[in-house]
N, C-alpha and C positions, 0 to 999 in steps of 0.2 A: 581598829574596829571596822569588818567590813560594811559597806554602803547599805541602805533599806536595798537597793533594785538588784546588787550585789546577790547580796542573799534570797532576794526570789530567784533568779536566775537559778541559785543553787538546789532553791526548792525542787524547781521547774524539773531538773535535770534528774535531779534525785526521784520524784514522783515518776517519771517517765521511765527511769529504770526497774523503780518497782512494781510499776504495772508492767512492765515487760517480762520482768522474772514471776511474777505472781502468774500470768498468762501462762507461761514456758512452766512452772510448777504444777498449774491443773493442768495441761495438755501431759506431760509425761506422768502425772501420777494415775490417768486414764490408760494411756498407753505401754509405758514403759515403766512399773513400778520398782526395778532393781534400779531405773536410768534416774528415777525421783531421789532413791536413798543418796545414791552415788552426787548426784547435782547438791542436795542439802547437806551434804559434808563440806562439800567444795567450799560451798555460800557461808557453812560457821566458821572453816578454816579462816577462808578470806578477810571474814569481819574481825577475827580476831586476830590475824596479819597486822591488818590495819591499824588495828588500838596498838599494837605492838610489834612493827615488822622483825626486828629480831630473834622473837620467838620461831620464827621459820627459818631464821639463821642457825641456829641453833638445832633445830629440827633433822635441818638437813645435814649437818655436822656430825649428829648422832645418827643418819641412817644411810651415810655415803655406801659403805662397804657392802651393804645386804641388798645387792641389784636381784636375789630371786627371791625377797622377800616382799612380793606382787599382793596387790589389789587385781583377781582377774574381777573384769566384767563385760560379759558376754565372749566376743574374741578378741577382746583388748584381753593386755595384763599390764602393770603401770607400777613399778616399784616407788616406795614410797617415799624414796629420797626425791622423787616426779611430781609427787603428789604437794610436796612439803614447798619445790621448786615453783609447779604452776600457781598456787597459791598465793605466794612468794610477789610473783609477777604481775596476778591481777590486785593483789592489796596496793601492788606501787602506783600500777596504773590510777585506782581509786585515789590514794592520797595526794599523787600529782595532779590530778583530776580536782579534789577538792580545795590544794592548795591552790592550784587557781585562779578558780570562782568564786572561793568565800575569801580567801587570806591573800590574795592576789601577790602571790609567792611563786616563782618558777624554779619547778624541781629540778636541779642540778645531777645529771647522769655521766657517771664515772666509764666514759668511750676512750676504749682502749687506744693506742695510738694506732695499729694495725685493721682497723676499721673498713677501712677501705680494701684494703686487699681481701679480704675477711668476707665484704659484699661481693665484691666480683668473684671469689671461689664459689660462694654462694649460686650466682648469675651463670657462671659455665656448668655449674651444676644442674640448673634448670635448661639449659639448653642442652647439656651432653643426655639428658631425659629421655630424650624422644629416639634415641638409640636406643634404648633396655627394653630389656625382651619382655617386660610388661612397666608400661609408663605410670599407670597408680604407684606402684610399690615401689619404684625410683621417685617419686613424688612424697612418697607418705618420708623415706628416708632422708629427705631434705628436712622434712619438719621436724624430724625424731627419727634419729637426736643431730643433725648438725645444727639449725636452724635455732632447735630449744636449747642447746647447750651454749648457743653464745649469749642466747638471751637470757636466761637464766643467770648460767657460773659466769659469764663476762661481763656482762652490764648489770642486772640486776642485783647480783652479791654487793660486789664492791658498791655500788648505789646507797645499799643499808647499811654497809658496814662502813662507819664514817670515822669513829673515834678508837684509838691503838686497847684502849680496854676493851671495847668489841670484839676487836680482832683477840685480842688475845684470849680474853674468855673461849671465842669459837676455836681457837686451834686448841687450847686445853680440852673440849667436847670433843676433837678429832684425835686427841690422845686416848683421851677415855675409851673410845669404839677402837682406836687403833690396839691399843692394849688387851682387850677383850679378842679382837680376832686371832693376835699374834698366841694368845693362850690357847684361841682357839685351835688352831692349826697344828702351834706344838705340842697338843695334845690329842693330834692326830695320826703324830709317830708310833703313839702302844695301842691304837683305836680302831686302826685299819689295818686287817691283815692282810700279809704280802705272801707271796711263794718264799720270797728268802726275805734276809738282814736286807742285802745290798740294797734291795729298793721300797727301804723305804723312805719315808720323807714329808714331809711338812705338807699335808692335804685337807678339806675337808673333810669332815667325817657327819654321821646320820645321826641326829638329835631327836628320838621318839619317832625315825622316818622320814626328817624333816633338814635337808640343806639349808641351812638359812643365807650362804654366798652362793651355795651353786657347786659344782662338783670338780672345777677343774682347779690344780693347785696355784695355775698363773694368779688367780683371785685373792686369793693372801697372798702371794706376791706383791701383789698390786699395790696394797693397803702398806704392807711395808714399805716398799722403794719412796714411797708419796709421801711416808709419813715420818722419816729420817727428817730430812730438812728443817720438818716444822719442830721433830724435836729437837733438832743443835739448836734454834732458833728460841725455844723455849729455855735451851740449858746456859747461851750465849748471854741471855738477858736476864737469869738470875741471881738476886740480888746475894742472897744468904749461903751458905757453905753448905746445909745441907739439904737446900733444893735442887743446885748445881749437883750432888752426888747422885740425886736421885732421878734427876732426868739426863743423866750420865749412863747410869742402870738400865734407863727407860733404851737408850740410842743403843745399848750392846746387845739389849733384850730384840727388838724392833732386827739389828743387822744379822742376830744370830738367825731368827725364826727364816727371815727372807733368804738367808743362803741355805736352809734346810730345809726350803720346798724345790732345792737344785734346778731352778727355772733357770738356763743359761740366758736368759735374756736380765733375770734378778740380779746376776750375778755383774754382769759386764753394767747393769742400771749403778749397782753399789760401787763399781769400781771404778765408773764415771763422777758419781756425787764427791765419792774421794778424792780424787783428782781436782775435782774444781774447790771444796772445800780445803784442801790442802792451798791451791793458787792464792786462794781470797784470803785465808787467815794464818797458812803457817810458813811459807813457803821463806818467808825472812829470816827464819830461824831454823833453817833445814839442818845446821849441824847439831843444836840442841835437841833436833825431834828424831834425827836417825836412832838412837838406842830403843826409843818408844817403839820407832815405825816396823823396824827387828823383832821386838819382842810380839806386837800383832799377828805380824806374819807367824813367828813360829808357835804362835798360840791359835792361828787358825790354820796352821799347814797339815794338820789330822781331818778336817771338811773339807781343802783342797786336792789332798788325795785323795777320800770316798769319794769328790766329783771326777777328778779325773778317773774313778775304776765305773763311777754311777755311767759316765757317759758312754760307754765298751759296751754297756749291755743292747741286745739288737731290737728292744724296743724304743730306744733313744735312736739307735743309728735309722731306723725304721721312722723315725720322725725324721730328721735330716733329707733323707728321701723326699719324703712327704712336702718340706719346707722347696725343697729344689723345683718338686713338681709343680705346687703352686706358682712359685716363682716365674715357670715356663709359661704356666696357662696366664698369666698378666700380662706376660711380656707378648702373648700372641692376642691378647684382648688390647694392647694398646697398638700395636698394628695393624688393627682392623681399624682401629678409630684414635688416630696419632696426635689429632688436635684438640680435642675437647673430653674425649673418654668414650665409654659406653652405657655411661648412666649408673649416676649414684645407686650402692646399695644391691648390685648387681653380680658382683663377685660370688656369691655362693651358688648361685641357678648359675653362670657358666660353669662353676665347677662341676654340678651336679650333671653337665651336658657332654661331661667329655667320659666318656666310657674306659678308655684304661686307668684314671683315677680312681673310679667306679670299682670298678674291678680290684685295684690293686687296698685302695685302704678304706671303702664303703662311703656311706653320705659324710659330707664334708660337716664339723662341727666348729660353728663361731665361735668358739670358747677360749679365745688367746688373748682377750680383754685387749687393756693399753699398756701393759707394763712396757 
C-alpha cells in the first residue's frame, strides 16, 4: 500500500496534467475544432490502453497491413495501425508514470540488444540532415517512421507483450488480417482486368472505389513473406492433429497468394525463409525430405514457368531499367556525401531532380514497401 505523501504526489501530478489538458482542450476547441475531435480520440484511446494495454496490441495486429487506410487531418494522414501504436506508447508511458509514484514499481522495458547502434544510426541521421535539400522534411523523416517505429514495434510491443498467451493470441489476430488480405489479393486475379492472361496476378483491387492497402501488389506481398513464419510457428506448436492440418492449409494458402503477386523480390523473400527453415528444422533428415522437396517443386514448376514467361514482358524488363537507374542516382548521392549521407528521407526529391529519369519513367513512386 503506497504512502499518505506517496499518493499526494500522485495526486499532484495527475491534477497538473489535467489542468494542462483541460487548457490544451478549450484552447483547441476555440481554434481548432477537427484538432479537438482528433485530440479527444487520442485521450479515450490512451485511457483505455491503460486499463488494458493489450488491447492496442491487438489493435495493431488487426490493422498492420491497411497502411492507406488513413485518418487524414488537415495535411497529416496517419494510418491506423499509427494511431493504435501512438496510443500504445503514451498509455505505457502513463502506467510507468503511475507505477512509480503510487506502486513504487519500476517498469521493466524490453531493449533490444542493438540499441546502441540503433541510436547512433539515429544520431548520423540527424547530422547527415543538414545536407537535404530541405532540412524539416529530413527532420520530420527521422520521427516518422524511423524514430516511431523503434519506439513503437521495438521497445513498446515487446514491453506489453510479456506472457507466450499474449503473444500467441496476437499472432493468431495477425493470421486473421493475414488471411483476409491473402483472399484479398487472390481475389484480385478475376477483378482486375489486364490486356492478356500473361499479366495477370495477385493485386489489389477497388472495393466501392476504395484501396484499403493501396494499389501496388509489393503490399500483399508484404503481408505474405511476414506472415509465413508466424504461421510454421503457429503450426510448429500445435498441439492436435487437426490444427496442425489446418495452419498447414493456412502456410500453402499465405506461399501460393505471395508467389502470385510475381513480386521477384516475394519470390527470392520465400526462397530465402526456406532455406533457413529447412537449416533449423529439416536439414537432418535431408534424405527422408528429398521425395517431399521433388514433389513441391513439380507441384509448383507451372508458377515458375508463368514467372519465368511473366518476367520477358517489357513492362517488367522496363522496371529492371528503372531499378539500375535508381541504383545509379544513389550511388552518385553517396559520392556527394560518402560519410554521413545526404539526409534522411531524401531519395525521392533527388530522384525527382534528375531529368532523364524524368523523362524516361515520370514522377518517381514510393510504392516498393519492405518486402
Amino acid at each position: 500500500m503506497p504512502s499518505r505523501s506517496t499518493r499526494f504526489r500522485a495526486f499532484q501530478l495527475t491534477a497538473i496534467i489535467a489542468c494542462v489538458l483541460a487548457v490544451s482542450v478549450v484552447l483547441m476547441t476555440i481554434t481548432f475544432p477537427l484538432t479537438f475531435v482528433f485530440g479527444l480520440c487520442v485521450v479515450l484511446l490512451t485511457s483505455l490502453f491503460v486499463w488494458n494495454p493489450m488491447i492496442a496490441i491487438y489493435g495493431m495486429a488487426l490493422t498492420y497491413p491497411y497502411l492507406n487506410t488513413e485518418i487524414v487531418f488537415g495535411s497529416f494522414n496517419v494510418p491506423i495501425v499509427d494511431i493504435f501504436g501512438l496510443c500504445s506508447v503514451l498509455a505505457l508511458g502513463i502506467r510507468t508514470t503511475l507505477n512509480y509514484f503510487v506502486y513504487n514499481k519500476a517498469q521493466r522495458f524490453a531493449v533490444p540488444p542493438g540499441w546502441v547502434l540503433w541510436l547512433t544510426f539515429l544520431g548520423v541521421g540527424l547530422l547527415s540532415a543538414q545536407d537535404a535539400l530541405v532540412f524539416v522534411d529530413s527532420i520530420k523523416y527521422i520521427a516518422r517512421p524511423l524514430a516511431f517505429f523503434f519506439i513503437v514495434f521495438v521497445i513498446s510491443v515487446p514491453s506489453i507483450v510479456r506472457t507466450e498467451q499474449a503473444l500467441r493470441t496476437t499472432i493468431m489476430l495477425m493470421m486473421v488480417t493475414s488471411l483476409l488480405v491473402a483472399v484479398y489479393g487472390f481475389l484480385g486475379l478475376f477483378f482486375v482486368d489486364t490486356p492478356s492472361l500473361l499479366q495477370r496476378r495477385a493485386i489489389p483491387f477497388s472495393l466501392f472505389g476504395y484501396y484499403p492497402l493501396g494499389t501496388n501488389h509489393n503490399l500483399i506481398a508484404d503481408v505474405m513473406v511476414t506472415s509465413l513464419p508466424l504461421a510454421w510457428y503457429l503450426w510448429s506448436t500445435a498441439r492436435d492433429r487437426l490444427s496442425r492440418r489446418l495452419f498447414l492449409l493456412v502456410m500453402i494458402f499465405l506461399t501460393v497468394v505471395g508467389l502470385l503477386t510475381f513480386s521477384r523480390t516475394a519470390w527470392l523473400a520465400c526462397i530465402l525463409e526456406s532455406i533457413v527453415l529447412w537449416r533449423i528444422s529439416y536439414a537432418h533428415m535431408a534424405r527422408r525430405m528429398l521425395p517431399l522437396l521433388i514433389s513441391i517443386v513439380l507441384a509448383a514448376s507451372p508458377l515458375i514457368i508463368y514467372m519465368f514467361i511473366f518476367i520477358q514482358q517489357a513492362e517488367i524488363k522496363s522496371s529492371n531499367v528503372n531499378r539500375i537507374m535508381l541504383g545509379e542516382i544513389a550511388l552518385d548521392m553517396w559520392r556527394e556525401h560518402p560519410y554521413i549521407g545526404a539526409g534522411p528521407g531524401t531519395f525521392i526529391s533527388y530522384v525527382e531532380r534528375n531529368s532523364i529519369y524524368m523523362k524516361d519513367f515520370g514522377s518517381p513512386l514510393d510504392a516498393h514497401s519492405v518486402v
